[in-house]
C-alpha positions in Angstrom: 308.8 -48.2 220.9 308.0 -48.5 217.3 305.7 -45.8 215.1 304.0 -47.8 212.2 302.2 -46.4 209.5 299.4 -48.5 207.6 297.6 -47.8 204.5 295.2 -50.6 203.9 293.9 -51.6 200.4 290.6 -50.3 198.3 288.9 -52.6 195.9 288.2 -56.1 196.4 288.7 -57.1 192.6 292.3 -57.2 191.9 291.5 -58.6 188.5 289.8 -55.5 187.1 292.2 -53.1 186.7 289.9 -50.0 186.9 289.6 -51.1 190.9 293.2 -52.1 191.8 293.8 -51.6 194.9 295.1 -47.5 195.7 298.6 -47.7 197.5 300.0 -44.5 199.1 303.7 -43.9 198.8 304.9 -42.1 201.6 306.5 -39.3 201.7 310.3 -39.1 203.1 309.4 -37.7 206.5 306.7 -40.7 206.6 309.5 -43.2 206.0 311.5 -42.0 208.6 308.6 -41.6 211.3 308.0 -45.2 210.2 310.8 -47.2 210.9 311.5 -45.6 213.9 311.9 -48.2 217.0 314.4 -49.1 220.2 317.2 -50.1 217.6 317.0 -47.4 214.5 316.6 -44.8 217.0 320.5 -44.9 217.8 321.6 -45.2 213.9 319.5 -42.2 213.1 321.9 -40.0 211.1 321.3 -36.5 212.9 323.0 -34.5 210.1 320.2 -35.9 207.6 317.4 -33.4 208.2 314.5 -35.6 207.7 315.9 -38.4 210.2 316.3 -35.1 212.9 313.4 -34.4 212.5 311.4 -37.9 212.9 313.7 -38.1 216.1 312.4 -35.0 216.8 309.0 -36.2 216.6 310.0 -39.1 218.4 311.6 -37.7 221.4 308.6 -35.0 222.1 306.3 -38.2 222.2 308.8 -39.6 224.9 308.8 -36.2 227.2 304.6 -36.7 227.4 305.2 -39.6 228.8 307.9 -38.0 231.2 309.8 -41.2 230.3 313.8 -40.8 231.9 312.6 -36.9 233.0 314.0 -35.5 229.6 312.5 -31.9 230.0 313.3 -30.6 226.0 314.0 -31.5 222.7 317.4 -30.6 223.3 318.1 -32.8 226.1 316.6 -36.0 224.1 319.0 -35.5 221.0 322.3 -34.9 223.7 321.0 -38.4 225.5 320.9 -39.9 222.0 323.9 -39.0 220.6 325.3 -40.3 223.9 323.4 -43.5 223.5 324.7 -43.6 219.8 328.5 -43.2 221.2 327.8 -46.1 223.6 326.4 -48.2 221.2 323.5 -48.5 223.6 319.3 -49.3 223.2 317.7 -45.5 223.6 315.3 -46.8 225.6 317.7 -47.8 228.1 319.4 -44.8 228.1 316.5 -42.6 228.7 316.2 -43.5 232.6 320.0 -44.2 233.1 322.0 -41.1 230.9 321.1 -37.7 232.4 321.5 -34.4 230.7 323.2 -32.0 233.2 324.0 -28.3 232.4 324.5 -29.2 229.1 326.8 -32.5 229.9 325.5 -36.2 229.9 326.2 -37.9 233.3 325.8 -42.3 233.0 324.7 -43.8 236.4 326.8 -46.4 237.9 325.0 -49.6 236.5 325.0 -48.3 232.9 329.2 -48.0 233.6 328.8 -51.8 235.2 327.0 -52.8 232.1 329.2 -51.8 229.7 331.9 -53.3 231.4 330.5 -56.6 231.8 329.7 -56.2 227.8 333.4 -55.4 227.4 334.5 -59.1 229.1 336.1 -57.1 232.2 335.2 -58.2 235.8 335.7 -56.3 239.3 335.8 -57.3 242.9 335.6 -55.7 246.0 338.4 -55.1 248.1 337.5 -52.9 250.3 334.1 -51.9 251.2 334.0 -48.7 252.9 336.5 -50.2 255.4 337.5 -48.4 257.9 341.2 -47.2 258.6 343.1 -46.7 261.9 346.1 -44.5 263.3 349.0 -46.6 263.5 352.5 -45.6 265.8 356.2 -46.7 266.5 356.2 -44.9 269.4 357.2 -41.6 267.6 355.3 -40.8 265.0 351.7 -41.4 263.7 350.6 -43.1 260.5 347.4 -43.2 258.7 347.0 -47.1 257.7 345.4 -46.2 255.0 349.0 -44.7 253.7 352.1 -46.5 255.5 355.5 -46.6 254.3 357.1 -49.1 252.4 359.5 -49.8 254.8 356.5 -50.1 257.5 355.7 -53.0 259.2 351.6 -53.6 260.4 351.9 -55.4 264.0 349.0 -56.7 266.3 350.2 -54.8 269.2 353.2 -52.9 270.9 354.2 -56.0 272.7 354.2 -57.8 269.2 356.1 -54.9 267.4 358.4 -54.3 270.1 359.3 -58.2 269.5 360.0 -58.2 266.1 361.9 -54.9 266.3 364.2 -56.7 268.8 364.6 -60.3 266.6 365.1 -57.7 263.8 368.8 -57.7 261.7 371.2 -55.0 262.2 370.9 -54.1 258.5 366.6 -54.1 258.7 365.5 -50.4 258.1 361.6 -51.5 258.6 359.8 -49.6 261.1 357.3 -52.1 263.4 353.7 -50.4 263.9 351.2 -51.1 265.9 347.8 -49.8 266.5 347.3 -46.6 268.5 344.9 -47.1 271.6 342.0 -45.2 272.5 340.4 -43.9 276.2 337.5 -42.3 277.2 337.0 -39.8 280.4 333.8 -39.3 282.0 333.6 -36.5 280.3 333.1 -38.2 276.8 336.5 -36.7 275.5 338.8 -38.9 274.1 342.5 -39.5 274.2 344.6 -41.1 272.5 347.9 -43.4 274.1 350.8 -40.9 273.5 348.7 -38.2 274.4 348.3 -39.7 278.0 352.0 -40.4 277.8 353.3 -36.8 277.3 351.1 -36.3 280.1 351.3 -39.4 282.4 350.7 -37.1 285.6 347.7 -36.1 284.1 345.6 -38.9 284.0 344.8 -42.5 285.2 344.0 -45.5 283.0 340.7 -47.0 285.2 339.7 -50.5 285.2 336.9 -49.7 288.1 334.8 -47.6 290.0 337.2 -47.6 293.6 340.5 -46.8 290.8 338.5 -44.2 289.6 337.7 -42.9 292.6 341.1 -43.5 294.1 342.4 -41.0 290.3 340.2 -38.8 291.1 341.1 -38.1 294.9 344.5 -37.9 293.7 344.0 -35.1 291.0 344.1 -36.9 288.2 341.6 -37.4 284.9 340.6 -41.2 285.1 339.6 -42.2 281.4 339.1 -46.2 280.6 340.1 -47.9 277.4 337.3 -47.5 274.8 337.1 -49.0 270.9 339.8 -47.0 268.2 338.3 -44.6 266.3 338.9 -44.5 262.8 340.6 -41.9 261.2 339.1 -42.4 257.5 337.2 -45.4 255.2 338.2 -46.3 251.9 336.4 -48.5 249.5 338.8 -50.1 246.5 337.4 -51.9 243.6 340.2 -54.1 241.4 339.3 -54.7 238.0 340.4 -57.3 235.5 339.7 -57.6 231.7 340.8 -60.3 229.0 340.5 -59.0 225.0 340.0 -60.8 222.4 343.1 -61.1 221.3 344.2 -62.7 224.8 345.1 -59.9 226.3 345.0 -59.2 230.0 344.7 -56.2 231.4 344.2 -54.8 235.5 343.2 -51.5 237.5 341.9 -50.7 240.5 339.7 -47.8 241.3 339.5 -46.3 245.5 338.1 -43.4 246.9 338.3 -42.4 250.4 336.0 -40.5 253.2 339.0 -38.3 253.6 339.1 -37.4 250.1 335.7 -36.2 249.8 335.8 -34.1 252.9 338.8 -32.4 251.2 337.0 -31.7 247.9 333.7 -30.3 249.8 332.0 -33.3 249.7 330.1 -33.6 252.8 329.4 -29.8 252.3 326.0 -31.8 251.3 323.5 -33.1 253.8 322.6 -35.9 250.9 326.3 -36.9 250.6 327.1 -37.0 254.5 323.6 -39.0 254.7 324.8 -41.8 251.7 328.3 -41.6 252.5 329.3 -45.4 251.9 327.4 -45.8 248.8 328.5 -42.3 246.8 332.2 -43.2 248.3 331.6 -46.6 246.7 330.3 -45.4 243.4 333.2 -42.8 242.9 335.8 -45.5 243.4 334.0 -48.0 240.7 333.7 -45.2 238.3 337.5 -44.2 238.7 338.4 -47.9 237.9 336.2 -48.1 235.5 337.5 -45.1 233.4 340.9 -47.0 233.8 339.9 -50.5 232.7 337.4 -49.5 230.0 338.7 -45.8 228.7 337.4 -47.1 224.9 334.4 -48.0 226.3 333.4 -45.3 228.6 334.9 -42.6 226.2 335.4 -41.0 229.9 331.7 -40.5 230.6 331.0 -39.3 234.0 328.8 -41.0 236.4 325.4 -39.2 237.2 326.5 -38.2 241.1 329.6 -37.5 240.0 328.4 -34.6 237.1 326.0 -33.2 239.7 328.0 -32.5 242.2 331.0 -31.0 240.7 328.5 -28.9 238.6 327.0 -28.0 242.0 323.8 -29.6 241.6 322.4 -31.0 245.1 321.4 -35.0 245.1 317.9 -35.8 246.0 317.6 -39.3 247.9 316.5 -40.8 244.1 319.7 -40.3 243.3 320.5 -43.6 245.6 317.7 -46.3 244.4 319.1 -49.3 244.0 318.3 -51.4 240.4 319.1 -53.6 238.8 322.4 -53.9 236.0 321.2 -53.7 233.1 321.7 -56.2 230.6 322.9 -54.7 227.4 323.0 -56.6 224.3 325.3 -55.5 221.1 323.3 -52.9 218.5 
């Protein structure tokens, strides 16, 4: 947006002196209100009173238009001085930086922008994958969070296997997945459970076993599908500087993880689980990868919701990156 000021000429005779054409000379104020646009807008210098106040000017232009929702003058200079930290267009930053209680919150795709400006690249690794609850016959792990020493197997038969070709010397511990069953009663139960019980229950493969469990006094349940016990989603970043330096991180976040900080407390959150669990794990790689680019902004979701703020379902609207070019 650009605010121009014209002043257009009197006289047509330029050769007679007496009707030279009158040229106003604006005023400060005017030349600051005058070369205001997309680009100047971040370079105004906010300690030079008369650039405040033609940003001033600006920005209560911007909030008729309910351009970004900035709701005062206030939050337009905080969004600003972010945008001039950033080294962003304050367009852009209008409908992607948010003022919240006080503190400016960048949405995901600003953080992926300045990234890609920054020559780093990501991957997912893990989308929102779900995790499982592995054994040894003992103990229970979470696979999201196994041992060193652990080994993943296919099943007990395969783990029991490789546990016997083992060396003497071999401390590794050989996992395999826990199994699942389902009574008619829609509870479920999990392997060892029914083997510290085994006189309680009957694994069923049909209706006359069942039947046959159940005239015996037993609980007849049937193998059903695992049920996770978490999801994680893991981003790994890489970057290469200018000076050929590389650089990598990696950024997860996990289901478990927000349940223990209150997350799900939230309708909204328990509603767009995979994509705020998604967006929390960029943003933590990000910070990593890209700390002098980011100056540790927080992203938008992230600011609301430890400042206690409740996300609305526009708070999920998928757009576009946007493409940021050097100011």
């Amino acid at each position: 947006m650009e605010t121009k000021i014209e002043v257009s000429s009197v006289g047509a005779n330029n050769n007679n002196p007496s009707e030279a054409p009158i040229t106003e000379q604006p005023t400060h104020s005017t030349k600051a209100l005058s070369t205001i646009n997309d680009q100047s807008l971040s370079r105004v210098n906010l300690f030079d009173e008369k650039q405040l106040v033609a940003a001033e000017n600006f920005i209560t232009k911007v909030m008729r238009s309910e351009k970004g929702g900035i709701k005062s003058v206030n939050d337009g200079l905080a969004v600003l001085m972010r945008a001039q930290d950033l080294n962003l267009p304050f367009s852009t930053c209008l409908e992607h930086i948010h003022v919240i209680n006080g503190k400016t919150g960048v949405d995901v795709h600003i953080v992926k922008a300045l990234l890609s400006r920054a020559a780093c690249t990501w991957e997912v690794i893990k989308d929102y994958q779900a995790l499982y609850e592995y054994t040894d016959g003992f103990n229970s792990y979470n696979d999201g969070n196994l041992p060193e020493y652990a080994v993943r197997c296919n099943s007990k038969a395969d783990a029991e296997e490789k546990a016997k070709n083992a060396k003497e010397d071999d401390d590794k511990i050989y996992l395999y997945p826990v199994r699942f069953y389902k009574g008619f009663d829609n509870n479920i139960y999990k392997d060892y459970q029914l083997n510290s019980a085994a006189n309680k229950f009957a694994i069923i493969r049909n209706q006359a076993e069942a039947k046959a469990a159940q005239t015996a006094g037993k609980i007849p349940v049937v193998r059903c599908a695992a049920v996770p016990v978490d999801y994680i989603t893991e981003y790994k970043f890489n970057r290469v500087f200018p000076d050929g330096r590389t650089m990598t991180a990696t950024g997860h976040f996990t289901r478990n993880e927000a349940l223990a900080a209150g997350l799900f407390d939230k309708d909204t959150y328990a509603k767009y689980a995979r994509i705020l669990i998604g967006h929390r794990a960029f943003t933590y790689g990000a910070r990593e990868i890209g700390s002098d680019v980011l100056f540790g902004v927080m992203e938008t979701t992230e600011l609301k919701i430890t400042s206690g703020i409740t996300l609305s379902d526009g708070d999920f609207k998928e757009v576009d990156i946007v493409d940021i070019q050097d100011q």
